[in-house]
Every structure is written in C-alpha cells, then in structure tokens.
C-alpha positions as CSV (number, residue, x, y, z in Angstrom):
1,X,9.7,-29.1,-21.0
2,X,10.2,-29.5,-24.4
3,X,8.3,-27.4,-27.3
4,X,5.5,-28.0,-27.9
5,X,2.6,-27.3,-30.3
6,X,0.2,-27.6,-27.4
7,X,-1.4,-23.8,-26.4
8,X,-1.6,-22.4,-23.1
9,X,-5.1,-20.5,-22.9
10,X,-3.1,-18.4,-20.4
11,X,0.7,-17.7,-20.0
12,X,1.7,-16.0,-16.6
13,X,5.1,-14.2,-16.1
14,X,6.0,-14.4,-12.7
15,X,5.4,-15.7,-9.6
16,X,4.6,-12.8,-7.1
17,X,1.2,-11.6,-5.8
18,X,-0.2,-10.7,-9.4
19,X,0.9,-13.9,-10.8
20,X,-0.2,-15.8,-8.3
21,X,-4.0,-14.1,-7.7
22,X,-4.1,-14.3,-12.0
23,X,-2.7,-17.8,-12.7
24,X,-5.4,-19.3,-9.7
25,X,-8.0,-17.1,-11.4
26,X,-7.4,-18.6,-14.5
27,X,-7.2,-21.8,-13.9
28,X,-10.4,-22.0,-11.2
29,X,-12.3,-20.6,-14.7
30,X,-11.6,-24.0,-16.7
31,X,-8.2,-22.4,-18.1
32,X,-5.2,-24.1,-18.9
33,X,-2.8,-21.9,-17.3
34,X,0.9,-21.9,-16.9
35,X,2.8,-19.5,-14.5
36,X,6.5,-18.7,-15.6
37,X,8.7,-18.3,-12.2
38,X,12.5,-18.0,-12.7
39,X,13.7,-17.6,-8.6
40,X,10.2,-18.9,-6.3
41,X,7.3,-17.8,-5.8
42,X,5.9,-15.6,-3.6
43,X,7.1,-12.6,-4.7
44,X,8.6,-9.2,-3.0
45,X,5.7,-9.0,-0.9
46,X,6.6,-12.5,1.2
47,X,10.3,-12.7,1.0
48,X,11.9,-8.6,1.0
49,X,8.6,-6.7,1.0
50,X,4.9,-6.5,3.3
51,X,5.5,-9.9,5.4
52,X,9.3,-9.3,6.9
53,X,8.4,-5.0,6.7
54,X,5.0,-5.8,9.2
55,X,7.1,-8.4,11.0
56,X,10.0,-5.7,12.0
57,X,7.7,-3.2,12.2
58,X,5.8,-5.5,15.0
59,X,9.2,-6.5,16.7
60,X,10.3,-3.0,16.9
61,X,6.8,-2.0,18.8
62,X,7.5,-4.4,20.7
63,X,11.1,-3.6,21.4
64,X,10.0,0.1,22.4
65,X,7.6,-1.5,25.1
66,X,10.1,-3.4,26.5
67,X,13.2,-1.2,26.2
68,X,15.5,-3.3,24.1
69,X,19.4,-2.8,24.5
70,X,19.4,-3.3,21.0
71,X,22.9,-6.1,21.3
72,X,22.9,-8.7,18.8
73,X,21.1,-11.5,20.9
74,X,17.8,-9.0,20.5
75,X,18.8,-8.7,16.5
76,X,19.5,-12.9,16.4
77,X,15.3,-12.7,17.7
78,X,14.0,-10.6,15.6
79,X,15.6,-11.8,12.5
80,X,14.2,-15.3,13.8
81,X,11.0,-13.8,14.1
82,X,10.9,-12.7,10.5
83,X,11.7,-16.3,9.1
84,X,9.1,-17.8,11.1
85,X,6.4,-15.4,9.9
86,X,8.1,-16.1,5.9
87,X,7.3,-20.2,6.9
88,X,3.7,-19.8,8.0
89,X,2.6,-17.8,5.3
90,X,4.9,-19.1,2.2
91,X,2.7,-22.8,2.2
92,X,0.0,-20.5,1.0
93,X,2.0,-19.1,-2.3
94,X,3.8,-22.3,-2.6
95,X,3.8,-24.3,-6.3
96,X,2.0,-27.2,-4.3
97,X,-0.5,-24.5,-3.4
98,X,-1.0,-23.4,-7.1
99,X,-0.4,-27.0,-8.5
100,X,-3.6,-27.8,-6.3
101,X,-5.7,-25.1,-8.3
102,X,-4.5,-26.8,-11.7
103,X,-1.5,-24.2,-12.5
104,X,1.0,-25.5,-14.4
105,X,4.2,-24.2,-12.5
106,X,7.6,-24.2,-15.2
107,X,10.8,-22.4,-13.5
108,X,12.9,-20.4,-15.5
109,X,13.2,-16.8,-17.2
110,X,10.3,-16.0,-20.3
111,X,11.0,-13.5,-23.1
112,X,8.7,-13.1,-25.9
113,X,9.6,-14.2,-29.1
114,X,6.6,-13.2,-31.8
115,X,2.7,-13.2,-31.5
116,X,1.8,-16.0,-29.1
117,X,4.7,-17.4,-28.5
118,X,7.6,-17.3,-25.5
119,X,10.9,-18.4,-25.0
120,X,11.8,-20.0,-21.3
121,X,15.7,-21.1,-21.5
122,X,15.4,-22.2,-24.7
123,X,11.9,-23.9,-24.4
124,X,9.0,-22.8,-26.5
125,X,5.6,-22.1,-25.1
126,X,2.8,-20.9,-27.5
127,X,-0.2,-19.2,-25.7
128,X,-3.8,-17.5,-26.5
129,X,-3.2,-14.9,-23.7
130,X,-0.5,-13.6,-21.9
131,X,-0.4,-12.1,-18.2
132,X,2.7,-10.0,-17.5
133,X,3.2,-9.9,-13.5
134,X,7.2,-9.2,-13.3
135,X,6.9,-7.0,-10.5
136,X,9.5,-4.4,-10.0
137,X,13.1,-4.2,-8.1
138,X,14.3,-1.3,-5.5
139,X,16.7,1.6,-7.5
140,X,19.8,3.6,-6.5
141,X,20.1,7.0,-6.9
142,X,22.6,8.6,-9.0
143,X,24.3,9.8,-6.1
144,X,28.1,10.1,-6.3
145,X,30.2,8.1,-4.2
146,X,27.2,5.4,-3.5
147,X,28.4,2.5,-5.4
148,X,31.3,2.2,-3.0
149,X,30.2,2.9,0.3
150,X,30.9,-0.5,2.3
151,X,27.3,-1.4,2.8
152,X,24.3,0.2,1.1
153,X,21.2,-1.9,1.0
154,X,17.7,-1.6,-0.3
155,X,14.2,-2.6,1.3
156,X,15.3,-6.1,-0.7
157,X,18.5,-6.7,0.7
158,X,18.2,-5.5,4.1
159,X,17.5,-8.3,5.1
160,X,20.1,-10.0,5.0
161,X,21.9,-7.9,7.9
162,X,23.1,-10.3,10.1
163,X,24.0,-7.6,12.6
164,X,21.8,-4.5,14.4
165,X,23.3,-1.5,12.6
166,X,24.5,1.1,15.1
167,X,24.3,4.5,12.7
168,X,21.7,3.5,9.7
169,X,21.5,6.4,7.4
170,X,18.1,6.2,5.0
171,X,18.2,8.3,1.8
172,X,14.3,9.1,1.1
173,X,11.5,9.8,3.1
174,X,8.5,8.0,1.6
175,X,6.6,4.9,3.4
176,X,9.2,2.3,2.7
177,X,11.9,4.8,4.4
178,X,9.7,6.2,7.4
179,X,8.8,2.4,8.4
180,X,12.2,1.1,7.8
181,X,13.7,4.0,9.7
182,X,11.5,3.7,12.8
183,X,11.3,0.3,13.1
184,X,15.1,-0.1,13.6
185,X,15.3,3.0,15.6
186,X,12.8,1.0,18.0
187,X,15.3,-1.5,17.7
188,X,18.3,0.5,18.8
189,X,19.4,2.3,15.8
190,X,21.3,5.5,15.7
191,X,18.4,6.6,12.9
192,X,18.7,9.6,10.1
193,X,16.4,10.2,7.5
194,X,17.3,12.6,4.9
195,X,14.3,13.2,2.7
196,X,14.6,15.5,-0.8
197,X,11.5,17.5,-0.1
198,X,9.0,16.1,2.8
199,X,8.4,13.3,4.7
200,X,5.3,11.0,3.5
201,X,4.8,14.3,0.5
202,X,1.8,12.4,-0.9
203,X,0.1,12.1,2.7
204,X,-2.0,14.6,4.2
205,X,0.3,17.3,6.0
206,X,-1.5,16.9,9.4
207,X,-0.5,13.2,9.2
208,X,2.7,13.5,8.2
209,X,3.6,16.3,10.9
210,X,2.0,13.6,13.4
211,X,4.4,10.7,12.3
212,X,7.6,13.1,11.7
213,X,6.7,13.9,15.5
214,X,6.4,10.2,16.5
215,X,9.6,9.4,14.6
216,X,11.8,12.1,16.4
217,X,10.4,11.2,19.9
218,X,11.8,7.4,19.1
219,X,14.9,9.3,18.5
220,X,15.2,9.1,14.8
221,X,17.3,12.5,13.0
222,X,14.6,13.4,10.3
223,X,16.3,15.6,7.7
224,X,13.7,17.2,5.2
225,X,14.7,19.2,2.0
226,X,18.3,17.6,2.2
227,X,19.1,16.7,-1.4
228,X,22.5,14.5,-0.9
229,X,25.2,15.3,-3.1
230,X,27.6,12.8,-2.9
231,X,29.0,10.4,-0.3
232,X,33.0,9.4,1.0
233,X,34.3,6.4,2.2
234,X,37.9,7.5,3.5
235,X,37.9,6.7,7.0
236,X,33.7,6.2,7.2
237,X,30.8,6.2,5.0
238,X,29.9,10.2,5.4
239,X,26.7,11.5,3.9
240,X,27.0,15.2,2.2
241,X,23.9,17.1,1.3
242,X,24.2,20.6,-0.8
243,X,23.8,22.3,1.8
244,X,27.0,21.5,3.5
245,X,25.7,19.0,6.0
246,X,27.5,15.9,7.3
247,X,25.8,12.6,8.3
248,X,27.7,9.0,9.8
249,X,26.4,6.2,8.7
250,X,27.5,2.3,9.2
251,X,24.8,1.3,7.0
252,X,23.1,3.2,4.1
253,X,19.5,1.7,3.4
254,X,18.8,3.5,-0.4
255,X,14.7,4.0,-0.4
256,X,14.3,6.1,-3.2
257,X,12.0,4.2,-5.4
258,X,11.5,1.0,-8.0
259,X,12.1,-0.1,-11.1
260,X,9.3,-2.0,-13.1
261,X,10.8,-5.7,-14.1
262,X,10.8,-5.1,-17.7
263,X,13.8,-5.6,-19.2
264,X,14.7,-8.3,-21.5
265,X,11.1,-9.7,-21.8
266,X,11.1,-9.1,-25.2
267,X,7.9,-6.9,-25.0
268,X,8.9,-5.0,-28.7
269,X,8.3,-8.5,-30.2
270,X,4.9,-8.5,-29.4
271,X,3.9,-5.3,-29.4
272,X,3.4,-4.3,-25.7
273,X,4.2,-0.2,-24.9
274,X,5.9,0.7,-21.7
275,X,6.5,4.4,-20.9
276,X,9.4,6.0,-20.3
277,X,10.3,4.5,-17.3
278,X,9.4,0.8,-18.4
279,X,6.5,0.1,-16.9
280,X,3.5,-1.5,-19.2
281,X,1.0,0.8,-20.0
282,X,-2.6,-1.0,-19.5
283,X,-5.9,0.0,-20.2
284,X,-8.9,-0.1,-17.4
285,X,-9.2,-3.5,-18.0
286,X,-5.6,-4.2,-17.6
287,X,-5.0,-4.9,-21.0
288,X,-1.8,-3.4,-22.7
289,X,-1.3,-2.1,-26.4
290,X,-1.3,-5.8,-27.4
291,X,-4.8,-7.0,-27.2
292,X,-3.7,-10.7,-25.9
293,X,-1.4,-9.8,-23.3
294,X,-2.3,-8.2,-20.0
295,X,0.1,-6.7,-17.5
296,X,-1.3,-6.5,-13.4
297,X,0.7,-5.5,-10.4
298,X,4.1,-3.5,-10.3
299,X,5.5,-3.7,-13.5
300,X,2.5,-1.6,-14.4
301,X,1.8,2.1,-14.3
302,X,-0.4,2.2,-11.5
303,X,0.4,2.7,-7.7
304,X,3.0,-0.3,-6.1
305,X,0.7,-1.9,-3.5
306,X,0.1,-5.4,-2.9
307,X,-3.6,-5.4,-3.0
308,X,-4.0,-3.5,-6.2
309,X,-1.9,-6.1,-7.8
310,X,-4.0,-8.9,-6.7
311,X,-7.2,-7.3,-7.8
312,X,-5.7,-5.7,-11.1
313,X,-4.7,-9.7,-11.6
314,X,-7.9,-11.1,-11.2
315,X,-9.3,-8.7,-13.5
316,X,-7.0,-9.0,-15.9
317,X,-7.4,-12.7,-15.9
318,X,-11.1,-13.4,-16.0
319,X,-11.2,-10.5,-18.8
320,X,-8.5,-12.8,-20.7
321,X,-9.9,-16.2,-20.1
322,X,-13.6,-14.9,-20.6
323,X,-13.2,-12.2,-23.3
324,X,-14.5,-9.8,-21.0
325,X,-13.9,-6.1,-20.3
326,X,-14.4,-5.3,-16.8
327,X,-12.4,-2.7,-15.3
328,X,-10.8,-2.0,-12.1
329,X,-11.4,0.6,-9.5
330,X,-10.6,3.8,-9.8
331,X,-10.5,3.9,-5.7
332,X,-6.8,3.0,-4.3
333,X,-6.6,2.3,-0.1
334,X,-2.6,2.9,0.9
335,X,-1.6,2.6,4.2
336,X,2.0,3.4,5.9
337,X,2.6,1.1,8.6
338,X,4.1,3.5,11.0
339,X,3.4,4.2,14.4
340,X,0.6,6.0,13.9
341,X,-0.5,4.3,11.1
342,X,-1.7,6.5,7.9
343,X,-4.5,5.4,5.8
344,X,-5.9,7.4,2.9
345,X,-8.0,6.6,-0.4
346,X,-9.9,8.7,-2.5
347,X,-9.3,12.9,-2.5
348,X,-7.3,13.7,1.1
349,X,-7.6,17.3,0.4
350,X,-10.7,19.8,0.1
351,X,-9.1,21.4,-3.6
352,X,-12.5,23.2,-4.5
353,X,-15.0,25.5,-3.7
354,X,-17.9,22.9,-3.5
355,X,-15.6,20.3,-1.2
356,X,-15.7,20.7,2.5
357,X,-14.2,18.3,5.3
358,X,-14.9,16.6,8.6
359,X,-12.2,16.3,10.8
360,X,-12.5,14.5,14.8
361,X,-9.4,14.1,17.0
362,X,-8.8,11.3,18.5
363,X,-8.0,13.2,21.6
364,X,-11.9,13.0,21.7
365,X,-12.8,9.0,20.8
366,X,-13.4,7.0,23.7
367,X,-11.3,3.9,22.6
368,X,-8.8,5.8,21.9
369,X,-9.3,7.7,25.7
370,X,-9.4,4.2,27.2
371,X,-6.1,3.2,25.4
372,X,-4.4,6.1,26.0
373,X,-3.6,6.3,21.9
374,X,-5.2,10.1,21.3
375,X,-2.4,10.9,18.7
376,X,-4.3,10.9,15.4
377,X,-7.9,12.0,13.8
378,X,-10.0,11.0,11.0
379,X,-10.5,13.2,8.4
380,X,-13.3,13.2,5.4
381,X,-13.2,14.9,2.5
382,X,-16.6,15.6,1.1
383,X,-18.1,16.7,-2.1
384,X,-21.8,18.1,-3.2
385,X,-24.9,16.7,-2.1
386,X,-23.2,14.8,1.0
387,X,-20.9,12.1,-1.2
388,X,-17.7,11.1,-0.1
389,X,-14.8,11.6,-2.1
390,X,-12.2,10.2,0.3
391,X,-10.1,11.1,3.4
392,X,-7.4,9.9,5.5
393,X,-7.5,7.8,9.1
394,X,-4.3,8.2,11.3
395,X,-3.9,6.5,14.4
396,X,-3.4,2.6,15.6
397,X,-5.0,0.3,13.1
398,X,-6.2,3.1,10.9
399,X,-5.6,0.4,7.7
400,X,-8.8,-1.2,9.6
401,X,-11.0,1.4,9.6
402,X,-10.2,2.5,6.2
403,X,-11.8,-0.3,4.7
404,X,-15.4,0.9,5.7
405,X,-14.2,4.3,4.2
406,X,-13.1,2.7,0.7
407,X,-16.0,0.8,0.4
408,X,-18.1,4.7,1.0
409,X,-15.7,6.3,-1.6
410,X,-16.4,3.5,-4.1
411,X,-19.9,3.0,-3.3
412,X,-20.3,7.3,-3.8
413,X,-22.4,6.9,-0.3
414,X,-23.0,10.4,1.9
415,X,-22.2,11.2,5.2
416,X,-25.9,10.7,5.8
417,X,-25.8,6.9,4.4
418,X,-22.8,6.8,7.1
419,X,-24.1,8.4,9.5
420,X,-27.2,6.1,9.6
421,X,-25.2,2.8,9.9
422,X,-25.1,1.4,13.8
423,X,-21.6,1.1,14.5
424,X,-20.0,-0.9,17.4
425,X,-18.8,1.1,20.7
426,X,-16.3,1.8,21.8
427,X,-13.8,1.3,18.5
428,X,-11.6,3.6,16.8
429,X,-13.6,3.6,13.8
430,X,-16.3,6.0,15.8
431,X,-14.0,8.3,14.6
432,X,-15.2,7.8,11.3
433,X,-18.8,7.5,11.8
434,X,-18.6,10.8,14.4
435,X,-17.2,12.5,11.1
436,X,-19.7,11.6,8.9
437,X,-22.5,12.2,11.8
438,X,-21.0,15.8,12.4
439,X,-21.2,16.4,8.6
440,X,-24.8,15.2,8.4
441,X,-26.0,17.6,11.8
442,X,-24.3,20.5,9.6
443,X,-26.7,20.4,6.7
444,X,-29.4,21.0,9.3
445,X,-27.3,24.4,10.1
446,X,-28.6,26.0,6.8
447,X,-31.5,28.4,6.7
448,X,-33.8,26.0,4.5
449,X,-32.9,23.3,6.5
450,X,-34.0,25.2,9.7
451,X,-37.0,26.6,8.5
452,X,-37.7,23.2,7.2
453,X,-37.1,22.0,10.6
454,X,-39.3,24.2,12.2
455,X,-42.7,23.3,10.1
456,X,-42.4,19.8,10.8
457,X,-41.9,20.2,14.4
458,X,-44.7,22.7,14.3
459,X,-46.7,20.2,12.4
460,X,-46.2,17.4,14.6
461,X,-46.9,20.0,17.6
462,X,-50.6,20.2,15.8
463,X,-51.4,16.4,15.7
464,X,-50.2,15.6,18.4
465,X,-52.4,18.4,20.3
466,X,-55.3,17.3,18.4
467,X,-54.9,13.2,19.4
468,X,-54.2,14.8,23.2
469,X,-58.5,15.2,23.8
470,X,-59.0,12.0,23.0
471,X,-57.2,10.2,25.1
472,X,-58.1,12.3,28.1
473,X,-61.9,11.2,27.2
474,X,-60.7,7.8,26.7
C-alpha cells in the first residue's frame, strides 16, 4: 500500500487469537480496522500451539488404547492427523474469514514510528487507536551446552519432527512439558521429564501427585528438583543435572517458558511501558501507558491462555473503538490437557482461617463408576457466608465442568445457589454439585442452625396436628 493520509480508527498488530477476536470486534462496531500480519494468521494457537497440542494429545490416547508399536508408519498418522485438524479449523482464522467482517488484512512487519503513526516495510499507516496482539515465542534456557546439542526443539518447532523420537528428554515440568511428555510417551517414546522444582507447581498438590502418578504408569521418567547444569554432545546428547545425574536423549524438547513478541515494535516511540521482561503492561481495561494503544493476549502481563486473549481483545477493542472503559475479569479458567485433565480458576487453596473446602472423589461419582475413570475429585474452595472463591476439577473432561464453576467464582454465588440448581445424572460434573451440596448440609451441623432446625420442625409438628381434627371430621 502506499502512504497514505487516510486514518485507520483501529490498527491491529498481529494476526493470532487476540488480533483476530480484536480486529472482528472492531470492525463488526462500524470501525475501520486494519490487522498487521507479517507470517499468517492464525497465530500459535492453530499452527505450534492448542490445535496440533489437543490433536497429539487425542492420538496419543488413542495410541495407549490400541497399543501402538510406535514405528514410523504410526508417526506418518499421527502427523497426518494433525494437518487435517490445522485445515478444518484454519478457514475460520483465514484473511477471507476476516475480509468478510470488513478487516482490512496488509502483510508485513509494523513498528511504531511517533504518535499515531506505523511503519510496515516502509509503508506508512496513521491510526486513532492501536491494538498490540504480538503474541509471544517459546525461550531456551541458559543451559550450557544446549545450543549444540543435534536437535533441541520447542512446543513451536516440534512439529516439524518427521520421525517418532526414541529417547525425548523435556527440560521443565509445567503444562506445556507434562502434555508434550505424555502424549509422546503414549506414542512410544522413551520419556524423561526433569523439572527444576515440581511438576504442575502452580496446580493443586493432590492434582499434580494424581498426574505425576498417571505419567509414570505410561512409562514416562519424571525427575523433580533436577536443575540441569549443562549438556554434551561427544558421542550422544547427555543431560547432566547438579546433582550428578545422567539422562540420554535423541531429542531435547526445551519447555521452560515464553518470551512476549516485543522487540523491535518500536513501543519507546510512542510511549507504551513493558516490564522487565518485555511484556506490555495494561491496565484493567487493557489499555497500556499510552492512552491510544492497547495491548491483549500474550505479549501482555497477564496469564498465556488462549481464551484470555480473545476476551482481553474484545475488550480492549470495543473500549478503543467506543471510548469505553470496561474491564476484564479478574477470574482466569486454565486447564492442563493431561490425562487426567486439571482444571482450576479462582483460589485452589484454603490460605485462611475463614476459608474452608469441599472435596468428593471421584472414586464415589457414578459416571465416573460406570466408566471406570475414578482417578480424580473435585475440590471447592470456599469463603464466608457460603461464596465460592474457586477450586480445582481433575478427572476426564474436567475443562467441561469447570465452566459451571467459573461462571460461580465470577458470579460470587454460594454453595447453596449451587446446590439448588437441578443438574443432569449421571455426569462428571455431580462431582461439583455433590461438593457444593455437602458444603450446604454442613451449615446445618452448627448449633444455631440445629436449634433453628428444631423450632421449625416443632412448629410445623403444631399445625399440622391442629389441621389433623378437621379432616377426620371432614
């Protein structure tokens, strides 16, 4: 394009799930909007990140089920597997998808040049508002000896493996590396996991135990509090951890954390603050230290999930386009796609006094009986008065069942409001509502609550008695 006097009501950098969600925001509001994409769109989350992740995770299931050899033939399938889930979702993040909804779509790399006003190769483009959405790239640790080993990948270049690896060492032991790690174990994998400190440390410590359990019994090594130190290459790729430990590996898959996308953007230009690791720092309406430009997904300082990006977008965008100032939840669903599944929001642990929890096995919910899938419970965390404050779901579609539990946490509802909803039987979300039923039935335990109990029943005793006459005269 060439420059242009012309201003875009709304400039979006970058064409993953926070551009995307943003830029269709904007332009379904009457906005002129133009979305900056310098590779395709899509982002992380279709080509290296949730789509091909939930598609291996779904082969290697099914692998386990059906006792895959693991040769290449079974690899060749899966990897075919992956590509045809990337084709029937990628129409829907396409430019002829976002063209449809009015988006401008210009390809090339943006940096920001002075107040309202961005550079793409060489092209100027003068905007109202601007809507960072740069996402953020997989890092390598500073570890010794890394840079050379014959093939370290990331959760963006794995992918690219044309091969089953036989020994696949994983440095880290967050979601990315405990779904990684068991999914190709499923697959055939000789699998080692060497985490710093614990497994899943953010997650609640019963889950975790029950997935570090699941993982070892599909035969993956899990290594925890083994910093590694360094890593040769003279006759193999070894892993050394300070302790003195030794691990093989034919392929090292790094999974140690990201980066936010920030360099080069040109963000002193305008303004726009990023903290000390580059990521933008936004407000609760998603709006950064420059009052036009707004920052949504990854590149920003909150939590890297797909979902938060596209509602952070949308908020950022209709506050940009409509000068308003709506903020965004402070409740954040995450689930780790392992087998059990983990899914938390809101407070997973009772940290005071006045918070108490509500924990049923699994081992004792009839779907779970019925599918012989008892490994797991649902726990809630609760605060005064009833409310929930959060809790965590682990078992087979757990990510399921934690939406009724967000929308409780967000809502502020109590285990009573819970408890009085009619759920569906048999599911694995009885779990859930027997928690919050449990919790409710305790509140009558209390002395008040019994004596209280009592006069009422007494009471009713009393009319009932007196109406009894009548009807035998009647």
């Amino acid at each position: 394009m060439e420059d242009s006097t012309e201003v875009v009501d709304l400039l979006v950098i970058g064409g993953g799930t926070a551009g995307i969600v943003g830029a269709k925001t904007a332009a379904r509001l009457g906005a002129r909007t133009v979305l900056l994409e310098y590779a395709r769109t899509g982002g992380d989350c279709l080509w290296t990140g949730c789509v091909p992740s939930k598609t291996l995770l779904s082969a290697g299931h099914s692998a386990s089920e059906r006792s895959f050899t693991g040769d290449g033939t079974d690899f060749d399938a899966v990897r075919q597997r992956i590509s045809s889930a990337i084709a029937a979702i990628e129409p829907a993040d396409s430019p002829e998808a976002l063209e449809s909804t009015g988006v401008t779509i210009i390809s090339g790399k943006a940096r920001f040049t002075g107040p309202g006003e961005a550079d793409v190769d060489g092209k100027t483009i003068r905007f109202r508002q601007a809507l960072i959405a740069t996402g953020s790239a997989p890092t390598l640790p500073p570890i010794p000896g890394l840079p050379d080993a014959p093939q370290v990948v990331t959760s963006e270049t794995i992918w690219d493996l044309q091969a089953l690896p036989v020994r696949l060492a994983v440095i880290g032991g967050g979601p990315i590396a405990c779904e990684l790690g068991q999914a190709f174990a499923r697959l055939g994998s000789q699998v080692t996991i060497l985490a710093r400190s614990e497994i899943l440390p953010k997650e609640d410590r019963d889950a975790a135990a029950l997935v570090r359990d699941s993982l070892r019994s599909d035969g993956v090594q899990v290594i925890e509090h083994a910093a590694v130190d360094r890593i040769s290459t003279d006759d193999e790729t070894i892993i050394h951890t300070g302790d003195g430990q030794r691990f093989g590996a034919d392929v090292v898959l790094a999974a140690t954390g990201r980066k936010a996308r920030t360099q080069g953007l040109g963000l002193e230009k305008v303004g726009v603050d990023c903290d000390e690791s580059g990521q933008v720092v936004v407000d609760t309406a998603m709006r950064s230290s420059n009052p036009t430009i707004w920052a949504a997904g990854d590149v920003t300082t909150y939590p890297k999930f797909t979902h938060l990006a596209g509602v952070h977008a949308s908020t950022a965008a209709s506050n940009a386009v409509l000068g308003l100032r709506r903020k965004v939840s402070k409740v954040m669903p995450r689930v780790t796609f392992t087998s059990p599944e983990i899914a938390a929001v809101g407070v997973t642990e009772a940290s005071t006094k006045t918070q108490t929890t509500s924990t049923i096995q699994h081992a004792h919910t009839d779907r779970a009986i019925t599918e012989n899938q008892t490994v797991g419970f649902t726990r809630l965390i609760i605060g005064k008065s009833g409310r929930i404050l959060g809790g965590t779901i682990v078992g087979p579609r757990a990510g399921e069942s934690l939406a009724e539990l967000t929308l409780a946490v967000d809502q502020g509802l109590s285990t009573r409001a819970l408890a009085g909803v009619t759920h569906p039987y048999p599911t694995y979300n009885d779990a859930l509502w027997n928690a919050a039923i449990a919790h409710a039935r305790s509140g009558l335990e209390s002395p008040a609550a019994k004596v209280a109990v009592k006069a009422l029943a007494g009471l009713n005793r009393w009319r009932t008695d007196r109406l009894q006459p009548r009807r035998n005269a009647q």
